[in-house]
N, C-alpha and C positions, 0 to 999 in steps of 0.2 A: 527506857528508850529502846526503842526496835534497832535492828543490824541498819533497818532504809536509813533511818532518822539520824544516826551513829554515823554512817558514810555519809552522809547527805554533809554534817556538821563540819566532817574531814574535806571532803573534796571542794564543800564552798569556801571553805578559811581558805586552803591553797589558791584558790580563781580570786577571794581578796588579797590576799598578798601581793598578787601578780598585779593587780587594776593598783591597788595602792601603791605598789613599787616601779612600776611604769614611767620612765622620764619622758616628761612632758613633750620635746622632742623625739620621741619612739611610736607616737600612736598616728603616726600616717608612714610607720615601716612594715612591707610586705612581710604578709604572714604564711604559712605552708599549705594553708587553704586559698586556691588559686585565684586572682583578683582579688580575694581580701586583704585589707591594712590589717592590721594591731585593730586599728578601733572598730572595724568592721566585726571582727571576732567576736570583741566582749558585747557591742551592739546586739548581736546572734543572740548571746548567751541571755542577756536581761529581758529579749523578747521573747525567748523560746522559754523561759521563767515568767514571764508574763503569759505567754497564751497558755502554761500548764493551771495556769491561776485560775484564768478566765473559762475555763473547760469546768474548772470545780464552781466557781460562783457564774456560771452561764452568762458569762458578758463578752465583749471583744476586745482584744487585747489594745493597748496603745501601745502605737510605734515609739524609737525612740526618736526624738525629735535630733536633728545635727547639728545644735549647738550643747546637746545636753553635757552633764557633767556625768561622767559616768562613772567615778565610783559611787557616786548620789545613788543614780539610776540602778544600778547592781544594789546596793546596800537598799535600798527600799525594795528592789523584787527579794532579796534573800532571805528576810525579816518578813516577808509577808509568807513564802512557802514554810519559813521556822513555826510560825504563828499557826498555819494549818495544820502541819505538823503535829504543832502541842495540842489541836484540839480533837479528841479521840475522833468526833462526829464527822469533820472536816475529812481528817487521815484515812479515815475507812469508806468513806464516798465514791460508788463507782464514778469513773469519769472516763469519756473516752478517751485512745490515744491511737498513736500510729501501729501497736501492735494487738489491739482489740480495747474491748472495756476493764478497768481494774480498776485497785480501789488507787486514790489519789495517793497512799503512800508508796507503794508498788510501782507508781507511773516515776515519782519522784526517785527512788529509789535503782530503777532499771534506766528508764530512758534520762531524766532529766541530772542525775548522778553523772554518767556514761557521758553525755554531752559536753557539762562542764567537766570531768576532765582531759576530756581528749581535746577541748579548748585552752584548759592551761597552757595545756603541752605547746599547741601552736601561740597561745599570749607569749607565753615564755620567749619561746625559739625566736619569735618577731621584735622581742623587746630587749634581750639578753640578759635575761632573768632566768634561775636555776629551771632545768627540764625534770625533776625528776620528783615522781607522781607516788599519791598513796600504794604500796603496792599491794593493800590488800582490794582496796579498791579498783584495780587493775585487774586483779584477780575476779572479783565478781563478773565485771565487765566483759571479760572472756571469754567465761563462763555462757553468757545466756546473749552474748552478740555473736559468737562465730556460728551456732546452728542457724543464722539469720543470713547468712551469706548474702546469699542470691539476692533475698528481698528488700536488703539493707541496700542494694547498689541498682535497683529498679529506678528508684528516683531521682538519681543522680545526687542525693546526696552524700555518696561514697564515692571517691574514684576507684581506680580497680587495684587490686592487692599489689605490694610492692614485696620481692622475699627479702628475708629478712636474712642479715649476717649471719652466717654458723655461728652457733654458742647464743644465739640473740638471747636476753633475759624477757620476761615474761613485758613489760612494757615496749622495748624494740618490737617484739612480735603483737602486741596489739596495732599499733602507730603504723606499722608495715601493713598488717591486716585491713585496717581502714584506708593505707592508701596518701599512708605520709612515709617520705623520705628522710629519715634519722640519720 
């Protein structure tokens, strides 16, 4: 198993936890990404796992419809990027993405890794479910998102950095870095 494939396993069991652990009542409560609910979030997350899909198999992603169920709709996108994963041909597939072409494990591995967990974090915070993240995962994350500053917050889908508390540990100063208040 690759370090992508190995985090990929970590950070999507945590983002299940979080959809399975969700009371029923919690998924129309504001999340730390501005206008979105709870359900808006994991929404994000099963399509931004769908279009990573659809970029590898050259089709267009489905939205997710708003009655769906979505630990459904999450467990069948997670099972489907596991499933590419497993297949060497699949995994090593260039495919584009927002930071050039790479192969499909790399895209899952940087961006679609990165995404879901800095979505936990806001599942969590919005649901009142535990906030605290793989931290080697965090670590990656850090790594190869803060040389992106600038370009990460072009499309607005960064807000602008928040500093983070003296002594902040290495997850405070990401979450700050993207522009979430902890």
């Amino acid at each position: 198993m690759s370090d992508n494939t190995d985090r990929y396993e970590r950070v999507s069991a945590e983002f299940t936890a979080r959809v399975q652990g969700c009371p029923t009542d919690r998924w129309s409560s504001p999340s730390p990404c501005e206008g979105w609910s709870a359900r808006d979030v994991a929404v994000h997350v099963v399509e931004t796992h769908r279009r990573v899909l659809a970029g590898l198999e050259g089709g267009e992603a489905v939205p997710v419809p708003p009655d769906a169920d979505l630990a459904t709709a999450w467990g069948d996108a997670r099972r489907a990027v596991q499933a590419a994963l497993a297949d060497p041909a699949q995994a090593g597939q260039a495919v584009g993405g927002p930071f050039g072409p790479m192969s499909f494990e790399q895209l899952v591995g940087r961006m679609l890794c990165s995404d879901t967990l800095v979505h936990t974090w806001d599942l969590s915070r919005a649901t009142g479910q535990g906030e605290q993240l793989d931290p080697a995962a965090v670590q990656v994350t850090v790594e190869w998102i803060t040389p992106l500053d600038e370009r990460i917050r072009v499309s607005g889908g960064f807000g602008p950095k928040v500093d983070p508390p003296p002594g902040a540990d290495a997850q405070t100063t990401l979450l700050c870095f993207l522009g979430r208040r902890v």
